[in-house]
C-alpha positions as CSV (number, residue, x, y, z in Angstrom):
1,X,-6.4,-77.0,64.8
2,X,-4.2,-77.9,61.4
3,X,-2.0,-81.1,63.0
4,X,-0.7,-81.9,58.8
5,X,0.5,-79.3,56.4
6,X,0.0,-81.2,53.0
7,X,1.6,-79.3,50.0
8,X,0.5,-81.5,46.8
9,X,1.1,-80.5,43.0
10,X,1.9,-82.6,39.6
11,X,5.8,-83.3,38.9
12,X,8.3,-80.4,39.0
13,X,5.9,-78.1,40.2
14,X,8.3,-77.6,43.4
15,X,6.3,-79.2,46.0
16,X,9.6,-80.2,48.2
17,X,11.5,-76.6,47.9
18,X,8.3,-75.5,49.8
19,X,7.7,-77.9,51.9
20,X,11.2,-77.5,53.4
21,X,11.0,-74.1,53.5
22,X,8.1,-74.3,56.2
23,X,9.8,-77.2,57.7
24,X,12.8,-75.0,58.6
25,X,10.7,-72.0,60.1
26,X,8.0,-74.6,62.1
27,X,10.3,-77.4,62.7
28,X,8.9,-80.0,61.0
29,X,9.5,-83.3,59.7
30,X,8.4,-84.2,56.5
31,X,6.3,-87.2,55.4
32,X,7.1,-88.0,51.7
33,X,3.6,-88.9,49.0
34,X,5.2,-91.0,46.9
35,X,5.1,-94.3,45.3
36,X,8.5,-94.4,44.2
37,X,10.4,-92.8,46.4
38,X,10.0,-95.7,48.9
39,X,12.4,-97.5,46.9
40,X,15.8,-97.7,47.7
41,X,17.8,-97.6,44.3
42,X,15.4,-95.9,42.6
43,X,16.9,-91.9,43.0
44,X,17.1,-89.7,40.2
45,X,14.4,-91.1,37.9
46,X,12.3,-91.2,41.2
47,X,12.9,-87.4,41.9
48,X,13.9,-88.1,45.5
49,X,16.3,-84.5,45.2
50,X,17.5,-85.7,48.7
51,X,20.0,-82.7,48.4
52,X,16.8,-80.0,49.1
53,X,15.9,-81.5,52.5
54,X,19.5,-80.1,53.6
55,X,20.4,-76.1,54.1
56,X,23.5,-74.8,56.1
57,X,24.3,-77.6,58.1
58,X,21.1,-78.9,58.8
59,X,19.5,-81.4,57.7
60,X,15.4,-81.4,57.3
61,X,14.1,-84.8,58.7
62,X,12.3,-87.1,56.2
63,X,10.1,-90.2,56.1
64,X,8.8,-92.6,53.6
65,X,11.6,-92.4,51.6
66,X,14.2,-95.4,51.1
67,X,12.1,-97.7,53.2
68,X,11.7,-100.8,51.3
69,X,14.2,-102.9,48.4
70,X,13.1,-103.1,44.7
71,X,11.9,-106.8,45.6
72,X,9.1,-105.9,47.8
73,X,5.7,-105.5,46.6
74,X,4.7,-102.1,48.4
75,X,1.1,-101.5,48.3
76,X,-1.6,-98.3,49.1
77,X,-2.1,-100.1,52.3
78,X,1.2,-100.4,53.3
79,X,2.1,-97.0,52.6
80,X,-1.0,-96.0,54.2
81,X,-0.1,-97.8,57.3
82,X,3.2,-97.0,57.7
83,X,1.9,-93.4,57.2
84,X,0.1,-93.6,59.9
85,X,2.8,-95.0,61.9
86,X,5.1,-92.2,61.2
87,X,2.6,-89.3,62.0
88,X,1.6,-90.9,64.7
89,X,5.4,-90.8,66.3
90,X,5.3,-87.4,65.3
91,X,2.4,-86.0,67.5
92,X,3.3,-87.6,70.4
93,X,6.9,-86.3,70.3
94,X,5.3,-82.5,69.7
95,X,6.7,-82.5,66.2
96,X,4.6,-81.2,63.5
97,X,4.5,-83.2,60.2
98,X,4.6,-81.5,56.9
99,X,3.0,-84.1,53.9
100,X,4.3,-83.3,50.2
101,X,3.5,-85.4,47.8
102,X,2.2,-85.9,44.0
103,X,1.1,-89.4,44.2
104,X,-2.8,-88.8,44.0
105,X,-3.8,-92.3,45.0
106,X,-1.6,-92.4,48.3
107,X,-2.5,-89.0,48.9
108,X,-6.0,-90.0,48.8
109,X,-5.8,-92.5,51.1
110,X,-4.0,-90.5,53.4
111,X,-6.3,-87.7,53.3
112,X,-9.6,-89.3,52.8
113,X,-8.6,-92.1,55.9
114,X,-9.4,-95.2,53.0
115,X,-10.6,-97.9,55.7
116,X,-8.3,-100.8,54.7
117,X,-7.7,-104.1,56.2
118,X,-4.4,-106.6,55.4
119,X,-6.3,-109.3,53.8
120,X,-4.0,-112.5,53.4
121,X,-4.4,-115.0,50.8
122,X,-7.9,-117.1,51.4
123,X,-6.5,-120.5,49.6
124,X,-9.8,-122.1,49.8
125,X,-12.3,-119.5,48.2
126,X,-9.5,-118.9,45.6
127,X,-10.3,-122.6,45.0
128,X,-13.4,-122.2,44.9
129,X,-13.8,-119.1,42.5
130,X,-11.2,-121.2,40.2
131,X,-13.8,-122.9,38.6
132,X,-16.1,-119.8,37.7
133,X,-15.9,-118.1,34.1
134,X,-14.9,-114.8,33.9
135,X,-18.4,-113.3,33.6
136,X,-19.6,-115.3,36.8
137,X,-16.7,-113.8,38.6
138,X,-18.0,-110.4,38.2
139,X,-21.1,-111.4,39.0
140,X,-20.5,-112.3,42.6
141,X,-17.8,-109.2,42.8
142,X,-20.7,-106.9,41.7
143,X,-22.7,-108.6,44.8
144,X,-20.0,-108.1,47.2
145,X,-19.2,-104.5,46.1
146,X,-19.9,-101.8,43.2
147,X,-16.7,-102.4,40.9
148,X,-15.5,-98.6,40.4
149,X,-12.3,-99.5,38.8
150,X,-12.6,-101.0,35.9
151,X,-9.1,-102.8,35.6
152,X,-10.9,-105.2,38.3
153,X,-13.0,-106.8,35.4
154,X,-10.6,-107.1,32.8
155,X,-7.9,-109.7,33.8
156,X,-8.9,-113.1,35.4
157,X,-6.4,-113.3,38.6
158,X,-7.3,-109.6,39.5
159,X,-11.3,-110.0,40.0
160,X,-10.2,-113.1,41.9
161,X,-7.8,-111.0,44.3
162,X,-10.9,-108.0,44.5
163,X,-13.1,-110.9,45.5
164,X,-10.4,-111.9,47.6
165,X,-10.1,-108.8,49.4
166,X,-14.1,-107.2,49.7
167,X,-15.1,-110.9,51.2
168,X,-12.5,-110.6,53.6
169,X,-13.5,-106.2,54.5
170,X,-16.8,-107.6,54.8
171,X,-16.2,-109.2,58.2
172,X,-13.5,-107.5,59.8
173,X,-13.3,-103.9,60.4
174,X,-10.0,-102.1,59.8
175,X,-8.0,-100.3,62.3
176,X,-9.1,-97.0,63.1
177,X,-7.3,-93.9,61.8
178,X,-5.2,-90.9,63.5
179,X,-7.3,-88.0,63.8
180,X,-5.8,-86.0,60.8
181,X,-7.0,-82.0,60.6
182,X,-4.9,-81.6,57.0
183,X,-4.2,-78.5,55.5
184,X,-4.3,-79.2,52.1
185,X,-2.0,-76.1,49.7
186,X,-1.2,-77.1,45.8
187,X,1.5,-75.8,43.7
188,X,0.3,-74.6,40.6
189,X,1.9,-73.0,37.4
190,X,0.8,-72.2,33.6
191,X,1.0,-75.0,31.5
192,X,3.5,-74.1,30.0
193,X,5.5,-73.0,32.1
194,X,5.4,-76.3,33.6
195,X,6.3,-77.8,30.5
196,X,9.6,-76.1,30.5
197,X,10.0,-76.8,34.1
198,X,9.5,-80.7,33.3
199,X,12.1,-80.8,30.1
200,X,14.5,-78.6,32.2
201,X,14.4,-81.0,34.9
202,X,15.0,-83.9,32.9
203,X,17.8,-82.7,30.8
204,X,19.1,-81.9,34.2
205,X,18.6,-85.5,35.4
206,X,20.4,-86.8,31.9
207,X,23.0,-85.2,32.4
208,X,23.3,-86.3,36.4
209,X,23.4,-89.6,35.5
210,X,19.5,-91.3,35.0
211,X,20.8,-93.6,31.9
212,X,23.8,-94.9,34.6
213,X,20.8,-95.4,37.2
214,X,18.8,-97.7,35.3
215,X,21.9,-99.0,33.4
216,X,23.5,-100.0,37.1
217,X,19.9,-101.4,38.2
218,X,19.5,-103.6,35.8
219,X,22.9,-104.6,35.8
220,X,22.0,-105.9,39.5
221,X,19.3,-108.1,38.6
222,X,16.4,-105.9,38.2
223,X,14.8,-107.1,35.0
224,X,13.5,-105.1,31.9
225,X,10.0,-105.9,32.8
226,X,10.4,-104.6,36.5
227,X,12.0,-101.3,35.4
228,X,9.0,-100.8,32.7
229,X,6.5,-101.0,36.6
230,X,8.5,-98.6,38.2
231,X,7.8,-95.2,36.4
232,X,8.0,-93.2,33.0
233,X,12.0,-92.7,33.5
234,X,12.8,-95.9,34.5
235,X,10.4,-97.6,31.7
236,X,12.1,-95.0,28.3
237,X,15.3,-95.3,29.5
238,X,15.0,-99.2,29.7
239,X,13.6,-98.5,26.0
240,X,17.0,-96.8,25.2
241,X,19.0,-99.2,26.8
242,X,17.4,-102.2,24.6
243,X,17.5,-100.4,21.5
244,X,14.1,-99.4,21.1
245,X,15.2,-96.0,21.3
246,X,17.3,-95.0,19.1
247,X,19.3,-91.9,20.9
248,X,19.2,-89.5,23.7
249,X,17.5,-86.9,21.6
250,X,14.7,-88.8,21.0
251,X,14.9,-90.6,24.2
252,X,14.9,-86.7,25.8
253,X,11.8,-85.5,23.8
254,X,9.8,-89.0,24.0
255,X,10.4,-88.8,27.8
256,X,9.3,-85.3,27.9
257,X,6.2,-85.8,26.7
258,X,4.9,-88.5,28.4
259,X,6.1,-86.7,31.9
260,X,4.0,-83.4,30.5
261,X,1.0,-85.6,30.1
262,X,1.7,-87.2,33.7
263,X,1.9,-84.0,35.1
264,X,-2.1,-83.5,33.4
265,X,-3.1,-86.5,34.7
266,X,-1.9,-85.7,38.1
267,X,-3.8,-82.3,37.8
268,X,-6.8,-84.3,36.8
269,X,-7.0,-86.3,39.9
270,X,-6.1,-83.8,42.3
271,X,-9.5,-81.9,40.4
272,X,-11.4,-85.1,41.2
273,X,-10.3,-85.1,44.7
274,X,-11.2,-81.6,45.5
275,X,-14.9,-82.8,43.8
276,X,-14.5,-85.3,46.6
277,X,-14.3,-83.2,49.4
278,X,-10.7,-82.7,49.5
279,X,-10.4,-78.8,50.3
280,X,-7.1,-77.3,47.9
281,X,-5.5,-74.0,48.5
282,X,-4.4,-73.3,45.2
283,X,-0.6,-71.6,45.3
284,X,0.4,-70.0,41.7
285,X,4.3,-70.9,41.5
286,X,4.6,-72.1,44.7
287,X,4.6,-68.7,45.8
288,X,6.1,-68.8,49.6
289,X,4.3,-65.4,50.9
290,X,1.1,-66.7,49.2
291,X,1.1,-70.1,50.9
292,X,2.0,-68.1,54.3
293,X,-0.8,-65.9,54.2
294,X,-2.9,-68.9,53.4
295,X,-1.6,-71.0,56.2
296,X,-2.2,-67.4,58.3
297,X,-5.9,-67.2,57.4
298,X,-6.8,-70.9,57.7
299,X,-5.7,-70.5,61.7
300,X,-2.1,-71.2,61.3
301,X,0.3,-73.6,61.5
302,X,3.2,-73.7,64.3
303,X,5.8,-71.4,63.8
304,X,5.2,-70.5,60.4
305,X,5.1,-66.6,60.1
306,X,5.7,-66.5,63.4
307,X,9.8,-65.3,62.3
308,X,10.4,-62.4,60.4
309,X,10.5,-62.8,57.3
């Protein structure tokens, strides 16, 4: 029996108009994928659109969103854990959680249960692994684990902290996992069609006030270099801000196209996970009566389809 409804798809693909549609008709909460949207601070160039969790007077519950300050350093594991945490609340008050994300890492870990442990510093093997050249460092992370990601072996500090960590998963085993049965639908459109969707979007974020975002952010002590961490917007705009940029018509079609070749990138990973074992029900547009009748046939999910329509 489905417990998590997981509607996934690249940026402005529409993921959060449909996830609070069924959230309404099942009365669900909804547990935000996002890396960014954790943030406080960060709102329009993070795409939290807090404005489509609300309809009439009511308000559609959220989590995951606003949960930590710009200062934190929030990793996979902590958003897995406090994941966890939330769905966990959720089942045993009898609410069913809706997941909608883009995010492919975090949704990865959610949906493929990543075993991770909090591993805290180990002063004396960093010590220890101090005085090893580079090469000799991958050496002994190669023993401990195979290095799949490649960013591992090219600076100095993070083989150290990957050495760090698979020494320390090596003797102690993580906590175990909720019992997720996921329901996995993705929003997906033409191309181009999501190309205009994406420039649509972010002229419409221009004009609501992005520049004034970052402008105000780094005004309160959030440096250049931060911004440039926290996301495409956050990183051009900073560009324009400096003077590296030189207006909003280029900053517009610059930002464009390196949020259209985001959204690809996103659409590459959520290919790799379905070669992972991740099972995708494909939605063309975000189509609501699709996505119903595929939530119908895959044995349901409470109360959706269950009103009229």
């Amino acid at each position: 029996m489905t417990n998590l409804l997981v509607i996934l798809g690249p940026t402005a693909s529409g993921k959060t108009r449909l996830g609070v549609e069924f959230a309404r008709e099942s009365g669900a909460e909804i547990l935000s994928i996002d890396s960014r949207q954790v943030y406080r601070g960060l709102d329009i160039g993070s795409g939290k659109d807090l404005e489509e969790y609300g309809f009439g007077n009511s308000k559609i519950p959220y989590h995951l969103i606003d949960i930590v300050d710009l200062d934190v350093e929030f990793s996979v594991f902590d958003f897995q854990k406090r994941f966890f945490q939330a769905f966990e609340s959720l089942q045993q008050r009898g609410t069913p959680a809706i997941a909608v994300g883009g995010s492919g890492l975090y949704l990865e870990a959610v949906l493929m249960t990543y075993r991770m442990v909090d591993v805290p510093p180990n002063e004396e093997l960093r010590s220890e692994l101090q005085g090893l050249s580079i090469d000799e460092l991958r050496q002994r992370l190669s023993v401990l684990r195979s290095m799949h990601n490649t960013t591992d072996s090219e600076d100095r500090e993070r083989v150290i902290r990957a050495i760090e960590i698979a020494d320390f998963t090596a003797r102690h085993d993580p906590e175990p996992a909720p019992d997720i049965k996921a329901l996995v639908l993705g929003v997906r459109w033409d191309r181009a069609v999501l190309r205009r969707r994406i420039r649509d979007r972010l002229s419409a974020r221009l004009r609501g006030g992005l520049i004034e975002e970052v402008e105000h952010l780094h005004g309160s002590g959030v440096s250049w270099e931060k911004l440039s961490f926290l996301g495409l917007e956050y990183r051009f705009v900073s560009e324009f801000l400096k003077g590296e940029i030189r207006n909003e018509n280029d900053l517009k079609q610059k930002l464009g196209s390196a949020i259209c070749a985001f959204a690809k990138r996103q659409e590459t990973w959520f290919r790799r996970m379905q070669r992972r074992g991740v099972s995708i029900h494909w939605i063309e547009e975000g189509d609501v009566t699709k996505a119903r009748r595929v939530i119908e046939v895959n044995g349901g999910f409470t109360g959706i389809g269950s009103r009229p329509k």
